[in-house]
C-alpha positions, 0 to 999 in steps of 0.5 A: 184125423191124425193118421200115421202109415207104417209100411216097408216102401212107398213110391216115388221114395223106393218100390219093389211092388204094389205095396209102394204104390198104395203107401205112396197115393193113399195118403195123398187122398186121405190128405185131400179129404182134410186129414193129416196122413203121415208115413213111417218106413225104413230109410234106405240107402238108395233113396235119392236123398238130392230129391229127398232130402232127410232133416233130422228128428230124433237122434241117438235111439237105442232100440234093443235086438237079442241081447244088445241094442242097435243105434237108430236115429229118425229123419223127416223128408217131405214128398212132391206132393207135400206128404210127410214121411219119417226115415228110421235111420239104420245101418241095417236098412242104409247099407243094404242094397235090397229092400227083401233079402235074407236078413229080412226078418231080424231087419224088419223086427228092428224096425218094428221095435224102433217104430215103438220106441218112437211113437211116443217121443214125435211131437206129432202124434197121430191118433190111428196107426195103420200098419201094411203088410207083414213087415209091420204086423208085430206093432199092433201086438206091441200096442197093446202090450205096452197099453199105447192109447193108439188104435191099429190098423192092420192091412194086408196086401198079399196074404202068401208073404207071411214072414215065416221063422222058425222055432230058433228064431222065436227064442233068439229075437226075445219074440217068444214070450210074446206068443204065449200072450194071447186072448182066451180062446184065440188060434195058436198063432203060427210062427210068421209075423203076418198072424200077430197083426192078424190077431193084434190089430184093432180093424183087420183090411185087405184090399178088395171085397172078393179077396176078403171073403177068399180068405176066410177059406182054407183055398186061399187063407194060405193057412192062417184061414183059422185066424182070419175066421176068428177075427171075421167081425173086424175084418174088412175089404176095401178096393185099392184105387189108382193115382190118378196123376201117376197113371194118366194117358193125357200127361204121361211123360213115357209114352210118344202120343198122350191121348184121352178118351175123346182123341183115342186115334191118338192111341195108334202112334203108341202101338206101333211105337211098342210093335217096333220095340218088340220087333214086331211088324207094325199092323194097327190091324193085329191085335197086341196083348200085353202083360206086365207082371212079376213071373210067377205062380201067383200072376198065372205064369203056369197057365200062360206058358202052358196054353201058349202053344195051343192059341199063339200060332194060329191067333194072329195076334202078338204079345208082349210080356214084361217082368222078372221073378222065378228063373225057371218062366224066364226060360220058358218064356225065352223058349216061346219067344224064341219058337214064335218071333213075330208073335211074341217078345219077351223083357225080363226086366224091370222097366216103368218106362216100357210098362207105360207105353205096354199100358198105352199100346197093347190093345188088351192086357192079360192078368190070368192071377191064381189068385189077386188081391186087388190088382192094380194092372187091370186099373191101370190097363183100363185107364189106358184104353186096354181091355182087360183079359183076366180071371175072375179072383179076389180084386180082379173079380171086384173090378172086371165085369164079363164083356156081352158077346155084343160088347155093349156091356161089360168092361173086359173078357173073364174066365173061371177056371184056372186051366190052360182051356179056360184061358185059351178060349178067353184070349181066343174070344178077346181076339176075335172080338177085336174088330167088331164095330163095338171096340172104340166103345169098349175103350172109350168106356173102360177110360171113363171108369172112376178107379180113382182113391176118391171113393176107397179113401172115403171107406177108410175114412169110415173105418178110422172114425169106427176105429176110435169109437171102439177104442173110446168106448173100451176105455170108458 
């Protein structure tokens, strides 16, 4: 099959999150499977283009945008591994030293209308369009409105970034005449991007099987619960996998000791390496909790900070935490540091490199999500050998079984409740549990799970050929 992948990032061209990193290996796993997976997304200004270089495709496109047209031209570039990723060339998306920012809504509704106007123009054509995100979400409704003979996809990563506008913004952008053009009997949209993809998209994903049933609830459908419930029959979850060459202790070119399963004692030389980096004494004996996240609400940054106090001092333990997102956690958490020096360290930062050797030296790895959709630290984690300590929730849920108190079965420590007692009596009894005999095979275990794209990539796979079906089908 002939798949094109419509999206805002893919990794190694640019990343802002996890979106990147699907966009960026999931074709790669579709492709091995002999299909021939294909990516379009906006071309930035801080792709390398050394490392990418762009050849040209289509030039001189007029893509409209309120009453006037903007230039836009198309560029090919081709990833190490052999992916084909076509560039919308804007000054929109080129000029701009931010993949989000505030004009955000007007840049990715020019990239929608200039995926639509290319379609029909490559001369490869794809026989499935599957769209990521709400950055992509109006393409499904234009499909179908302009009667392209392309079945959509439709996934969803994280439901709470939904691409709000308001009322001015759907007389402005022309959008409005859209939003009366509904099936009988379908919701009032709501005025985000996110709800047209929802309603528009031939297959409806998301990325793990527990978030998918979550969203059907008002809890945590974040107020599109109504349009997801009317779209039940073709909404699907599918776990995300790891890139496996990516995220791989024996290869990894960012931590001091690579290591597998079978040479685990090479792991030590990476803890203290990350005890050193934080300042921590250096003890192979005190147990090192790690966390790389963005800080905020949805990771569980509230709890976190909020229990503290009640499990650091008297744990014995040290941990370290690395991300950036709302000022307010970044003060709290400077404040902890600042309270518990040789327990905790802080790095407000975005750091790959330092998130690795987080990954290969933490003896555990803390994800306390409100809520998960798939989550791809825990995978990460355990590919590296550290336990996962996590809240049972969408993908982490799916992922993440309950540890025995013998530790013989299970892959990691998980709580329920969303409150500072839950997640202290968890971390307390990952701690404790640490020097049991039992550890090295809770590791070596974890290690040897197949999280790869392999079996996800075969789901898809399934979904596509469904996809067509239903659309031969309709056209008969």
């Amino acid at each position: 099959m002939r798949i094109l992948f419509v999206a805002a990032e893919a990794t190694p061209l640019v990343k802002v999150g996890g979106l990147a990193d699907i966009v960026g290996s999931l074709p790669k796993a579709l492709n091995r499977l002999g299909h021939d997976v294909r990516v379009i997304m906006p071309r930035y200004g801080i792709i390398d283009a050394d490392r990418f270089p762009p050849s040209p495709v289509i030039d001189n496109l007029n893509v409209q945008e309120m009453k006037t047209t903007k230039p836009v031209s198309l560029k090919l570039t081709e990833l190490d591994d052999k992916v084909k990723v076509y560039l919308v060339d804007s000054d929109e998306f080129y000029n701009s030293t931010e993949i989000y920012g505030k004009d955000e809504l007007w840049d990715f509704l020019l990239f929608c209308r200039a995926v639509l106007e290319i379609l029909p123009k490559l001369d490869w054509q794809p026989e499935i369009v599957h769209c990521h995100d709400w950055h992509t979400a109006l393409i499904p409704l234009q499909l179908k409105k302009n009667n392209y003979a392309y079945p959509s996809i439709f996934t969803i990563h994280n439901l709470a970034y939904q691409g709000f506008f308001d009322r001015d913004f759907l007389v402005d952008s022309g959008l409005e005449q859209d939003w009366q053009w509904r099936s009988a009997g379908a919701p009032e949209p709501p005025l985000n991007f996110m709800g047209q993809g929802i309603l528009w998209a031939d297959m409806v994903t998301t990325v793990s099987e527990t978030y998918a049933k979550e969203i059907l609830t008002p809890e945590y459908g974040a107020g599109l619960d109504h349009l997801l419930r009317y779209r039940q029959d073709k909404l699907f979850g599918i776990v995300n996998g790891l890139d496996y060459d990516e995220y791989n202790p024996a290869t990894d070119p960012f931590i001091p000791a690579e290591y597998d399963a079978s040479t685990l004692n090479k792991r030590l030389a990476n803890k203290l390496a990350l005890q050193e980096r934080a300042e921590f004494a250096k003890n192979a004996e005190t147990p090192l909790i790690g966390m790389v996240s963005r800080l905020d609400e949805q990771k569980g940054l509230d709890i976190v900070v909020g229990s503290l106090d009640s499990w650091l001092p008297k744990a014995e333990a040290q941990m370290i935490i690395l991300g950036r997102g709302r000022e307010q956690y970044h003060s709290l958490l400077r404040q902890a540091a600042a309270r518990y020096p040789q327990h905790l360290a802080v790095f407000i930062d975005f750091d790959d490199p330092l998130a690795h050797l987080i990954y290969a030296g933490c003896d555990m790895f803390l994800m306390p999500s409100r809520f998960e959709p798939c989550g791809l630290g825990q995978l990460i984690a355990m590919r590296y050998g550290a336990v996962p300590i996590v809240r049972r929730t969408g993908g982490l849920a799916d992922t993440v079984q309950d540890l025995s108190r013998d530790l013989n079965k299970g892959t990691g420590f998980v709580f329920q409740e969303y409150d500072y007692k839950a997640i202290s009596t968890t971390i307390r009894r990952a701690v404790n549990s640490y020097k049991k005999k039992a550890w090295h095979n809770v590791m070596r275990r974890i290690m040897t799970l197949d999280f790869s794209w392999q079996a996800s990539a075969r789901k898809y796979e399934s979904l596509y050929q469904r996809a067509l079906e239903l659309k031969e089908h309709a056209s008969k």
